[in-house]
C-alpha positions as CSV (number, residue, x, y, z in Angstrom):
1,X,5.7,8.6,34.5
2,X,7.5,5.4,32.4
3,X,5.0,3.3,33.5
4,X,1.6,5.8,32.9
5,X,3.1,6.4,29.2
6,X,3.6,2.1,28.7
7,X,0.7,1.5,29.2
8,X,-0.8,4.3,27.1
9,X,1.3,2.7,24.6
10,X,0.1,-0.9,25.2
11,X,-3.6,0.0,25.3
12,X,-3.1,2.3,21.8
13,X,-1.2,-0.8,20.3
14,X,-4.3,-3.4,21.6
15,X,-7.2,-0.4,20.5
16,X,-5.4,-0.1,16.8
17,X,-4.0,-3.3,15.5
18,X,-7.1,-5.1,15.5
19,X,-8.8,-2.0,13.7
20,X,-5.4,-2.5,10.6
21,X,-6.1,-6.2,10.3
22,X,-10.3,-6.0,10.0
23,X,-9.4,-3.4,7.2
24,X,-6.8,-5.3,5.1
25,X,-8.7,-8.5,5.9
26,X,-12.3,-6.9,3.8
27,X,-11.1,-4.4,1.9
28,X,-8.3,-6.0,-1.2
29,X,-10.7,-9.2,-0.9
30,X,-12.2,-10.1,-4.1
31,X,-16.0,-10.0,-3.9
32,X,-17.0,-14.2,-4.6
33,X,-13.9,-15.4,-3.5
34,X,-11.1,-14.3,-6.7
35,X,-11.3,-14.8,-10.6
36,X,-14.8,-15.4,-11.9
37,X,-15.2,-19.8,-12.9
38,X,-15.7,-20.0,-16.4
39,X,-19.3,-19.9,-16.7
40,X,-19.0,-16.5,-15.5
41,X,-16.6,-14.8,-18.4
42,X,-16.2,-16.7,-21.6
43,X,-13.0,-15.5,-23.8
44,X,-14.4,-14.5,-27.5
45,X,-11.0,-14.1,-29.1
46,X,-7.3,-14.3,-28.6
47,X,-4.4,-14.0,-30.6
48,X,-0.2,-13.9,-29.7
49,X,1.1,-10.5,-31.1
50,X,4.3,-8.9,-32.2
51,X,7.1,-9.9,-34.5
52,X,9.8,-12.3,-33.6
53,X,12.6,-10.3,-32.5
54,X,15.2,-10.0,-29.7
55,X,13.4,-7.5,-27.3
56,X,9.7,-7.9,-28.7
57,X,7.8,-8.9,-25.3
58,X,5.0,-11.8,-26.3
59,X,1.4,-9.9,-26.2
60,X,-2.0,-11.8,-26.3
61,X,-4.7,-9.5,-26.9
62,X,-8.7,-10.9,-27.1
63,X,-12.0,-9.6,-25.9
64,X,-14.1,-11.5,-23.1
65,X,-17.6,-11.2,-22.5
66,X,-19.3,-11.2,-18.7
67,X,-22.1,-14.5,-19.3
68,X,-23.1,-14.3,-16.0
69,X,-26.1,-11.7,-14.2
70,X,-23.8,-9.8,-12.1
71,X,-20.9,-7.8,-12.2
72,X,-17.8,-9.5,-11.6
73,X,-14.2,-9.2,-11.2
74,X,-12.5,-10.5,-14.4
75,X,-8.8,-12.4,-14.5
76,X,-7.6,-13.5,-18.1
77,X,-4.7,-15.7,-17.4
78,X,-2.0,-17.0,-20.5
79,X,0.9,-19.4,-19.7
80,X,3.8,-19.2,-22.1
81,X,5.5,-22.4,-23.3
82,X,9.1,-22.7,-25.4
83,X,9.3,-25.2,-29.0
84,X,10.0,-28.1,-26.6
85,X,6.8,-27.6,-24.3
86,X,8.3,-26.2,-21.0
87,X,6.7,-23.4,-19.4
88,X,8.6,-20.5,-19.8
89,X,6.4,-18.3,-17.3
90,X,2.7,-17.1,-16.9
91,X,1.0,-13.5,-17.0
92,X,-2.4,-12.2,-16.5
93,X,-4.6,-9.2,-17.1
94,X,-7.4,-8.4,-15.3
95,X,-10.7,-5.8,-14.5
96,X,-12.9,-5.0,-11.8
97,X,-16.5,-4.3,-11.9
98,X,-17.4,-5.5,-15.5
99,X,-21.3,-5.6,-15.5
100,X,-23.1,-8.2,-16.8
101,X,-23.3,-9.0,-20.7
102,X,-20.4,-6.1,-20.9
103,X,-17.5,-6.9,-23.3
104,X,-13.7,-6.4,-21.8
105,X,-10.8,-5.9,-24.2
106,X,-7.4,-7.4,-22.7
107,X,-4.2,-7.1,-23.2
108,X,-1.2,-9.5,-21.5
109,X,1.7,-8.9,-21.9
110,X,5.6,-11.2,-20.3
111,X,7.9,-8.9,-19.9
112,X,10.2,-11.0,-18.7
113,X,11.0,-13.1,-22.1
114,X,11.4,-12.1,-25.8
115,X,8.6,-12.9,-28.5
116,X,11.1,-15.2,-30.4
117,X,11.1,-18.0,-27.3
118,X,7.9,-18.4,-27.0
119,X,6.1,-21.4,-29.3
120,X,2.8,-21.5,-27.9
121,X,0.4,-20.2,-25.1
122,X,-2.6,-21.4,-22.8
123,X,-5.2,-19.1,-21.8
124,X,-7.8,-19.5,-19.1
125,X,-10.2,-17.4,-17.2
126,X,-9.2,-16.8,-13.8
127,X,-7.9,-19.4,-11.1
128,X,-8.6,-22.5,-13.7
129,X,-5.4,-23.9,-13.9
């Protein structure tokens, strides 16, 4: 009886793994491989929000506009630098199915430094650092 129920158990595990992986492998993958390439979304506007303050998370807000004739998935991506030029960390906002020649408002936000250390920012569309 052991041995009848291993192998039921051995031929479920051989039957169902391969059926978990083929889903996770298709189904979170990006359709075009990730974050549009610039010629796909161009960024119309950006600004760094909020006062400086001790517990006033940096925010840049901006609109970006799908250039391209398909719907994409969007990534806005900002890197946030300190007075003497380091790299105090990166965040990113991003959307799924934006249509072509649709507008996106975004919104990224660090959460994990205060307004009043950050100098400067770098913002790209998707995977272009």
């Amino acid at each position: 009886m052991k041995r009848i129920m291993g192998l039921i158990a051995i031929t479920l595990v051989a039957i169902l793994i391969p059926s978990f992986t083929g889903c996770a492998e298709t189904q979170y993958e990006p359709s075009e491989g990730g974050a549009p390439p610039a010629e796909k979304l161009e960024i119309l506007s950006h600004s760094m929000s909020g006062g400086r303050g001790e517990f006033v998370k940096p925010v840049v807000k901006g609109t970006a506009k799908n250039v391209s004739s398909s719907t994409i998935y969007a990534e806005v991506k900002v890197k946030f630098y300190d007075a003497s030029g380091a790299l105090l960390g990166t965040s990113l906002d991003s959307i799924n199915d934006l249509s072509a020649g649709e507008t996106w408002s975004f919104k990224v936000v660090y959460y994990d430094i205060d307004r009043e250390n950050v100098y400067s920012y770098k913002i790209e569309v998707g995977s272009t650092w």
